[in-house]
C-alpha positions in Angstrom: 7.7 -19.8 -37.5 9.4 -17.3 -39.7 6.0 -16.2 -40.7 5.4 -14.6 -36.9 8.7 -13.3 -36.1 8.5 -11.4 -39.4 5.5 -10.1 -38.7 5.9 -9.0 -35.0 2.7 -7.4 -33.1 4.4 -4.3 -32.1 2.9 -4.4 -28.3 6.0 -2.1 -27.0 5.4 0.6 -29.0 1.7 0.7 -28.9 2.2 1.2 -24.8 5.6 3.3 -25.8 3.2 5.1 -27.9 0.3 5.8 -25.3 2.8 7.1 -22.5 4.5 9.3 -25.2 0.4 10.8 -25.8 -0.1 10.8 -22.2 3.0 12.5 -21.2 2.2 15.4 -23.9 -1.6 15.4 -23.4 -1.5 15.3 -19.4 1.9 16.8 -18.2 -0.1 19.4 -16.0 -2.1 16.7 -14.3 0.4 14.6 -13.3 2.8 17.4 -12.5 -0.5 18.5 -10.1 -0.6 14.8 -9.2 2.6 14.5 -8.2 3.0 17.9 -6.2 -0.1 16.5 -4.1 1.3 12.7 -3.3 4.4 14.9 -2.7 2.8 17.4 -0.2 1.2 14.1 1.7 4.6 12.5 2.0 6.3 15.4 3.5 3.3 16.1 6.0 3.6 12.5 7.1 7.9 12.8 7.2 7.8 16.0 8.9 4.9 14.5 11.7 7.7 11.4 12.4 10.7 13.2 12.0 10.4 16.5 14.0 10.0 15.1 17.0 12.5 13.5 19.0 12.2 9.8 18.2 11.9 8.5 21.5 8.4 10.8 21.5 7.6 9.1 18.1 8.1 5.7 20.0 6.1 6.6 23.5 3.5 7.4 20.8 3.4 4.4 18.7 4.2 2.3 22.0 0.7 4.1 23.6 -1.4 3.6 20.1 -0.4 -0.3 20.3 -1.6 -0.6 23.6 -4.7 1.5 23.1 -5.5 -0.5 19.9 -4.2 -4.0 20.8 -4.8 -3.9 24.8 -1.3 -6.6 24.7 1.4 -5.5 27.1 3.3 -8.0 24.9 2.6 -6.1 21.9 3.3 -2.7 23.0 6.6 -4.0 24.6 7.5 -5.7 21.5 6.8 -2.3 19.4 9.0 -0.1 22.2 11.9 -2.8 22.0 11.9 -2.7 18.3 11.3 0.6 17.6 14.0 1.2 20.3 16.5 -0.9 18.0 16.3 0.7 14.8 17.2 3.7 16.6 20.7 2.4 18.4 21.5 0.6 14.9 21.0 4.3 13.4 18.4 3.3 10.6 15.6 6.1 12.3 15.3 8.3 9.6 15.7 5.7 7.1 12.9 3.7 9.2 10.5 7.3 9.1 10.7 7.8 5.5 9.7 4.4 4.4 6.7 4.4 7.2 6.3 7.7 5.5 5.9 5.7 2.4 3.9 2.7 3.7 1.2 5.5 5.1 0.6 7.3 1.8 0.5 4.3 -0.1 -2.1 2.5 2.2 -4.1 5.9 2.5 -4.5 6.1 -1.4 -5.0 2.8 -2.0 -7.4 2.2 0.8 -9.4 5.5 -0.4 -9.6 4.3 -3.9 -10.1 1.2 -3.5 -12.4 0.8 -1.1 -14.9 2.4 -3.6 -14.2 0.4 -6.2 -14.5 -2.7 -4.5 -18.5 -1.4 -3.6 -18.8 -0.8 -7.0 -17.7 -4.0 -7.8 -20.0 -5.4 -5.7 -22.7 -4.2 -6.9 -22.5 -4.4 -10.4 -20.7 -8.1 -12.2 -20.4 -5.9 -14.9 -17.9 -3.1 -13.5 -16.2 -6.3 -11.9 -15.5 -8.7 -15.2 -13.8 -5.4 -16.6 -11.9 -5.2 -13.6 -10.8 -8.5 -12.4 -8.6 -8.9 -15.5 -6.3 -5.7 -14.7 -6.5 -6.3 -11.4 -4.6 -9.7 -12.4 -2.2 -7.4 -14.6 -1.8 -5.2 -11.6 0.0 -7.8 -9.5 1.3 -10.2 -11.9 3.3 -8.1 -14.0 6.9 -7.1 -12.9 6.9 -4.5 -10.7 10.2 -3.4 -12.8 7.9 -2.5 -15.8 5.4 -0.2 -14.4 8.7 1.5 -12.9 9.4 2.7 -16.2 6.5 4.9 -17.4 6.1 6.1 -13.5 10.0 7.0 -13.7 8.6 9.3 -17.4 5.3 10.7 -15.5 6.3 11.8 -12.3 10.4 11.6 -12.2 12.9 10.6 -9.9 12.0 10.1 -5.8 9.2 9.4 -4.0 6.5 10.2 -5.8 7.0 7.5 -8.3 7.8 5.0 -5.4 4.7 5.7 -4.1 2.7 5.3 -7.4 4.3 1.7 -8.5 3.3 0.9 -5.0 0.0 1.8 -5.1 -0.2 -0.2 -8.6 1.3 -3.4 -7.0 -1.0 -3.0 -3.4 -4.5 -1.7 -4.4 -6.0 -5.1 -5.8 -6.4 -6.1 -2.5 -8.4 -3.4 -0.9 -10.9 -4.1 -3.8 -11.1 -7.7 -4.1 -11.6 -7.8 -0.1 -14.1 -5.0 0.3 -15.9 -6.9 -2.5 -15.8 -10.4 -1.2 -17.0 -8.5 2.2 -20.0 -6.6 0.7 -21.6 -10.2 -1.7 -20.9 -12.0 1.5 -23.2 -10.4 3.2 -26.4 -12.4 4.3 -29.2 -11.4 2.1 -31.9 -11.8 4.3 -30.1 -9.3 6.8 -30.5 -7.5 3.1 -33.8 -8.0 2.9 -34.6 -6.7 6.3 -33.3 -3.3 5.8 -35.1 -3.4 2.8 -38.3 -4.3 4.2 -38.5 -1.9 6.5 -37.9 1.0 3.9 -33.9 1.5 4.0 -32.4 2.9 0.8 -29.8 1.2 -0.9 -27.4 4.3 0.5 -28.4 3.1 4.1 -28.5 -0.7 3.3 -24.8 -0.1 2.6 -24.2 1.9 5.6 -25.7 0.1 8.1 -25.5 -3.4 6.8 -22.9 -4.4 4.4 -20.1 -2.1 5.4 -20.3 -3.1 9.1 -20.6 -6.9 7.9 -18.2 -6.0 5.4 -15.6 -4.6 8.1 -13.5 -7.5 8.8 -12.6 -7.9 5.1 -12.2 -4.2 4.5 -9.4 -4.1 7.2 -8.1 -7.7 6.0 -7.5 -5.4 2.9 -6.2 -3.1 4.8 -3.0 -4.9 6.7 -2.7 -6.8 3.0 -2.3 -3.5 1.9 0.3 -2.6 4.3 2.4 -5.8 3.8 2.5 -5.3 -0.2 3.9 -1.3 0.0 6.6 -3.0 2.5 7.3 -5.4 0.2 8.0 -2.7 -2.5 10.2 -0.7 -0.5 13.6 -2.0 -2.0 12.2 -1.7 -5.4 10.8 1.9 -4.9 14.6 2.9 -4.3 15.3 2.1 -7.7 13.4 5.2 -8.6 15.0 7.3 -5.9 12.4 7.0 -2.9 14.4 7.1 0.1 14.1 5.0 3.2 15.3 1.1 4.1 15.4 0.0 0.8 18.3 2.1 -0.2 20.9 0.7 2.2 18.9 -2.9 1.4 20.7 -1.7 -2.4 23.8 -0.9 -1.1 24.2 -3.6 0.8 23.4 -5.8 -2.3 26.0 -3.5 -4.6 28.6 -4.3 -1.9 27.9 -7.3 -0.9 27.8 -6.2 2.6 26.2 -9.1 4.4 26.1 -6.6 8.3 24.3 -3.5 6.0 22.0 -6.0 4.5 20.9 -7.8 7.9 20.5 -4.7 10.0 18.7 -2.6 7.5 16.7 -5.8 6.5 15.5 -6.5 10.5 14.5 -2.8 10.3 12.1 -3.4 8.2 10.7 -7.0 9.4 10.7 -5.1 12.6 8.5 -2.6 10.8 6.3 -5.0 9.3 5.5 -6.8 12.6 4.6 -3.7 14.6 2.1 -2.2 11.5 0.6 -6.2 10.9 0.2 -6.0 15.4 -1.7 -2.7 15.0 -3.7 -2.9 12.3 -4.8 -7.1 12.5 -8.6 -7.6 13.2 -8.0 -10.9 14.4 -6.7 -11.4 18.2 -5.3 -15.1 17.5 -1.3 -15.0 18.5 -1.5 -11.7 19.6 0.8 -12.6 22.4 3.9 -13.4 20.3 
């Protein structure tokens, strides 16, 4: 026993060590990096905050009911929208969707790639599946710490750790979507002369869809879920009154911020959900 505490595999700083070489190898690149997510975030806050909210509602209320065709579900996202404004949480509510949108944007256009990729090669997939598992079973708290080094303080860093916690599920789904494809319809396209670019276009991405957005609203709920931890770093929204509330143990704060964001949750999971099954809750 003595034997391997003495001699301890020193697996902190070898990853110490690696984010020391990447921050002085690659400080322009992530400083670029970080300028870009940055830029996309305040596009997306300055779209939801200049106008006047109730605009920003009429809009969301007319997308619901354009996507969903549910008078229950556009009423449900004008009533709750309408009640994050009167308990004053809009901003707070704008910079976290803010949030949610770049997050889900970068995830789903990174990993919907991947997951074809992985779908058609076991190769690329048996390298990934292991740091996919890393990706969402490691404490979120740790891969705080070298995004807090990279990128610094506020959003941006938010937005990574988010990324790093949500985009396993855009690439396991798109892949489970693209081998689940029947391959006689395969076979088909292939018979009558498609090219594996158009056999993927036209066959496996359609038949693929329903996982790809599965991935998608999975994607949507996991950046939520990060929200409270992203403050930690700085990224504004709902999760910094969630933390005050918590440091003050201020049960009123804590519920009202906290229904903001299950209110939140339920109108993005109504909009973006393939499946029409309970729809009219």
């Amino acid at each position: 026993m003595e034997f391997l505490t003495e001699n301890r595999i020193p697996i902190g700083g070898w990853a110490k060590a690696f984010v020391d070489w990447l921050t002085t190898n690659f400080a322009l690149f992530f400083d670029q990096l970080a300028n870009l997510l940055s830029a996309i975030i305040s596009v997306l806050l300055y779209i939801l905050q200049a106008p006047h909210p109730l605009v920003v509602i009429a809009l969301v209320t007319a997308l619901a009911w354009w996507f969903r065709r549910s008078i229950g579900i556009a009423l449900f996202t004008c009533l709750g929208l309408l009640l994050i404004v009167n308990q004053g949480y809009w901003q707070e509510t704008t910079e976290t969707l803010a949030l949610v949108l770049a997050a889900t944007f970068v995830s789903m256009a990174v990993g919907v790639p991947l997951g074809i990729a992985a779908a058609r090669r076991a190769w690329i997939y048996s390298i990934m599946r292991p740091i996919l598992d890393l990706m969402q079973t490691i404490p979120t708290f740790v891969y705080l710490i070298p995004a807090l080094i990279l990128f610094g303080l506020g959003m941006v860093p938010g937005l990574i750790a988010t990324v790093i916690f949500a985009i396993p599920a855009p690439i396991r789904l798109t892949r489970l979507g693209i081998i689940s494809t029947p391959p006689s319809l395969v076979e088909a396209a292939e018979s009558f002369g498609a090219t594996p670019w158009q056999v993927l276009r036209k066959v496996e991405l359609p038949f693929a869809m329903p996982q790809i957005m599965a991935g998608l609203t999975q994607t949507i709920m996991l950046s939520l879920s990060m929200v409270v931890i992203a403050a930690l770093v700085g990224a504004d929204g709902l999760g910094v009154p969630v933390l005050r509330a918590l440091n003050t143990v201020n049960i009123a704060k804590g519920f009202e911020s906290g229904l903001c964001i299950v209110i939140l949750a339920i109108v993005l999971d109504r909009l973006f959900r393939t499946s029409d099954e309970g729809e009219g809750a």
